[in-house]
N, C-alpha and C positions, 0 to 999 in steps of 0.2 A: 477776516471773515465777512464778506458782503449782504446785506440785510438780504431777504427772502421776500420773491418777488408775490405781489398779489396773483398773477394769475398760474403759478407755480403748478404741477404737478402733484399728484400723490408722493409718486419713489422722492420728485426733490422735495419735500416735505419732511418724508423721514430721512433724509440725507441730513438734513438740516439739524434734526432735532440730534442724532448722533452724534452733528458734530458739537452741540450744546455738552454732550454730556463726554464729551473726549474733552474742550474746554473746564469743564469741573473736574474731572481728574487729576487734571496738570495743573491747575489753579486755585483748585479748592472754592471756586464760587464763577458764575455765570453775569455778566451783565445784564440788568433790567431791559436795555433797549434792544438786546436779543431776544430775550422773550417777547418784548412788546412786537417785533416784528412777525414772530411766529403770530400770538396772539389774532395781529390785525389781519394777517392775511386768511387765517382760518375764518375769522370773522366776516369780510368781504365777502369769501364762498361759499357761507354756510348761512348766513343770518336772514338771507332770503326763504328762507327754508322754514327759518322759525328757530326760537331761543333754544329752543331740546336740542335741534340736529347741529348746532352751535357746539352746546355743551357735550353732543356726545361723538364728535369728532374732533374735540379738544382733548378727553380721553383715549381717544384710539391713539392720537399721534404721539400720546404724551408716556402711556401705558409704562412702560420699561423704565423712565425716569424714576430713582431712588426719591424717596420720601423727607431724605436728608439734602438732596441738592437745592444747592444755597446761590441764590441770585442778591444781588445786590447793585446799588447806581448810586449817585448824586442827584440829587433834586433840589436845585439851587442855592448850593454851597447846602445842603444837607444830605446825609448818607442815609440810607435805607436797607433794610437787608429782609428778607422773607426765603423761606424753601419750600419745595414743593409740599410738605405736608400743609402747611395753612394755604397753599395755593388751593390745593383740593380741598378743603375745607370750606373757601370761599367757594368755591365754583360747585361743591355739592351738598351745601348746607340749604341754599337757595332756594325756595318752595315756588316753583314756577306757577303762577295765578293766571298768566296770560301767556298760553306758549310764542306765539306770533307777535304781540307788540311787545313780550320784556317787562312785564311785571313780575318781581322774585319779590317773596317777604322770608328774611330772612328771623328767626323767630333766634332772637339774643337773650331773651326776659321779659317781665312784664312791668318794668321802670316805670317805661315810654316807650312811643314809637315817635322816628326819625322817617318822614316821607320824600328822599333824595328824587327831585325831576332833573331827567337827563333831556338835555333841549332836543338830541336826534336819537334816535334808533334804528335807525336805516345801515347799509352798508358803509358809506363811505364817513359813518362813525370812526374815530381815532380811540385807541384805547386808554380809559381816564383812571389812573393810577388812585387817583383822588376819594373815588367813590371804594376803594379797597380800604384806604388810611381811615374812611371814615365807619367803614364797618370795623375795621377792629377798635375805632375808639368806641364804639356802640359796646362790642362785647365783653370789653373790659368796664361798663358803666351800667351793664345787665338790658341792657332796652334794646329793643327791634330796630328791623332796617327794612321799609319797604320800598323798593328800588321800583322807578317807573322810567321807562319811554316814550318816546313823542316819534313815533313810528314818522307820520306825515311831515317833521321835522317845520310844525307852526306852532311853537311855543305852546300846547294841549289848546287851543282856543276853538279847535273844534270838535270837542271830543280826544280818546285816546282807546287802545285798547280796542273791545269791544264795543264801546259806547263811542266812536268814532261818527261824528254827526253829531251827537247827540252829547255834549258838557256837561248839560245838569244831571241825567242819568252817571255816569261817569264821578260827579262829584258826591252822590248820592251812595254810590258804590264805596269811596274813600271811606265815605262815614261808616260804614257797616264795618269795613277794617277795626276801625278804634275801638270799641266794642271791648277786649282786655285791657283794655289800657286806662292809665287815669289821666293821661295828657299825652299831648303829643305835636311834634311841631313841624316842616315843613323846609327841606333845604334845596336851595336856588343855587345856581354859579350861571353868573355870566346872563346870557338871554332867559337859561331855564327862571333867572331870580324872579321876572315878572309873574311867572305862572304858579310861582312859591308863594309869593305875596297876593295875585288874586285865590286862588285855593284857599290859604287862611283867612281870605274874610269872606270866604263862602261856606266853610264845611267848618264843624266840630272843633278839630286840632288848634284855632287860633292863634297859630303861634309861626315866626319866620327866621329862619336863620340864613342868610344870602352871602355871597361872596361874589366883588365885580356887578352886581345886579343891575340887570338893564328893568328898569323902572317904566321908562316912556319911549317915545319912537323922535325925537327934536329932528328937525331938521338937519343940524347940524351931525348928529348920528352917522358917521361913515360906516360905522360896522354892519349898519340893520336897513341899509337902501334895498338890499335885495331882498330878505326877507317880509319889509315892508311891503312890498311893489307883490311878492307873493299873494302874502293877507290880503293883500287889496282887490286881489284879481282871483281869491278861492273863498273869503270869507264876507259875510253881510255885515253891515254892522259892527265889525270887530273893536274890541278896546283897543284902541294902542295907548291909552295914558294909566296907570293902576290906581294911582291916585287917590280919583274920586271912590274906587271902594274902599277904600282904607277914615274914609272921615269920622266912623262911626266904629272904628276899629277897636277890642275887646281883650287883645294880647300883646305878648312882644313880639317885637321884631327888629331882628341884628343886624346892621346892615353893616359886613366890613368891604372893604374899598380902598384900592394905591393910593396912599393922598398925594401922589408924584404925576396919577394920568387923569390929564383935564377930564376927556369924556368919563369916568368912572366917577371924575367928582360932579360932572352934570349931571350923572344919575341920582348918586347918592344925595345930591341937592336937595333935588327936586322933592326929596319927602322930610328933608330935615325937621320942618315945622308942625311934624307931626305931635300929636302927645306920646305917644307909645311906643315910637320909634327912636333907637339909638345907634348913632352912625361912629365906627370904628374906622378909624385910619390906618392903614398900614405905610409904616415910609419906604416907599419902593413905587416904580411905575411900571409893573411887571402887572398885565393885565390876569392872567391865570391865577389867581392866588389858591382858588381851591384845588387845584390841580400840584401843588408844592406843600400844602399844610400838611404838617406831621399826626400822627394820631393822637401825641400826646397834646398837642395846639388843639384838636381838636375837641377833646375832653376839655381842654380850660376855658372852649366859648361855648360850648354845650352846656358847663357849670356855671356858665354866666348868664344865659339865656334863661334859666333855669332858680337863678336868684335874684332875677329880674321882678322887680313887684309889679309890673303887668304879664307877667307871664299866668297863659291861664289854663286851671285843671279840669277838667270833664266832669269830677266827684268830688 
């Protein structure tokens, strides 16, 4: 069965989704990167639109899928399995804050809250399994989820959301979230890690929990030439090192990272001599790591971020 093209049609859409559900029949479960395909291509033509007409033509194509059909995949040498009922569960628990840029607060308890920045939210986003593993470690640990995008795909450096232009408004908004909460902390992957790490030493939550975290913009940086050269030619002034706000820093911050790929360990370096900062190796040089971690891995750095004696509380 050949993956489903982005610029597909309606009928092949629901051709599609059929033949999803004549695979469950005959197998008793659906492969993940079947759905993932479905997923992105709805994505692609709908997210211009805004996160509602996302969500609500995920439902139309999805409608007729049982409650019980069981998707499942490997996720590097680990298995996963979910069905459509916590699918929809994820996809309609979601309290949409910001129809157009992709702010969901998902409301799991009042623990904590978890502020996942996703580094794009634009179209030619891939769908990140990662941010699902880490809602359900939230739910089973009672704390919230407030999921953010970087619409303009510049690490939030100029605003986000509404507050697009405008950072400190924007950061000022985060704070008014925390508000139920008695702590709360700030999750980074990959590029998003910088904007996890300046946020917590700008706003309330003080706290960071990153995976892969690009820290700085080095030279030697192959991954962020482009994006650099972006910032440079849209933003004034922009940070490209986090660094310097972190010297006066108030909380924890987790920093895990492949101790197998060099640039993750120049990242992860660069803050080592921090006081507050604890840097987690993973043996592997597989740069995604958020994107692979199980929800129960999840729960066990969230408990550790968390018994962290810089870890810090609002009350």
């Amino acid at each position: 069965m050949p993956s489903l093209e982005h610029h597909a049609a309606a009928k092949e859409i629901e051709a599609y989704v059929n033949k999803l559900l004549k695979l469950y029949k005959r197998d008793g479960s659906v492969a993940f990167s079947r759905l993932t395909s479905l997923i992105e291509t709805l994505w692609r033509q709908h997210i211009p639109s805004g996160l509602s007409a996302f969500f609500r033509e995920c439902e139309r194509f999805t409608a007729h899928l049982p409650d019980e059909m069981v998707f499942e995949g490997n996720f590097r040498q680990r298995n996963e399995k979910t069905d459509m009922a916590e699918l929809r569960l994820f996809a309609r628990s979601g309290e949409v804050l910001q129809p157009h840029d992709g702010a969901r607060l998902f409301r799991n308890g009042t623990k904590g809250l978890a502020i996942m920045l996703t580094r794009s939210n634009g179209a030619k986003r891939s769908t990140q399994w990662g941010e699902f593993f880490l809602w359900r470690a939230l739910r089973e640990l009672g704390m919230s989820l407030l999921l953010m995008g970087d619409r303009q795909n510049l690490i939030f450096q100029q605003g986000f959301g509404e507050f697009y232009g405008r950072l400190g408004d924007g950061l000022k908004w985060i704070d008014m979230q925390l508000s139920p909460y008695d702590c709360a902390f700030f999750v980074g992957n990959s590029a998003s890690g910088f904007p996890a790490l300046q946020f917590a030493a700008n706003t309330k939550a003080c706290n960071a929990l990153t995976y892969s975290a690009g820290t700085h913009f080095p030279n030697e940086e192959y991954r962020v030439v482009e994006l650099k050269q972006r910032l440079q030619s849209r933003i004034v002034d922009r940070p490209l090192d986090v660094r310097p706000m972190l010297h006066n820093f108030r909380g924890a911050m987790h920093l895990h990272y492949p101790a197998q790929h060099p640039v993750d360990i120049l990242h992860a370096g660069h803050l080592a001599d921090l006081p507050t900062a604890r840097l987690i190796p993973h043996d592997t040089d597989f740069h995604p790591l958020f994107g692979i971690t199980s929800s129960e891995t999840f729960i066990e750095h969230i408990q550790a971020l968390y018994r962290d004696p810089n870890f810090h509380r609002m009350r």
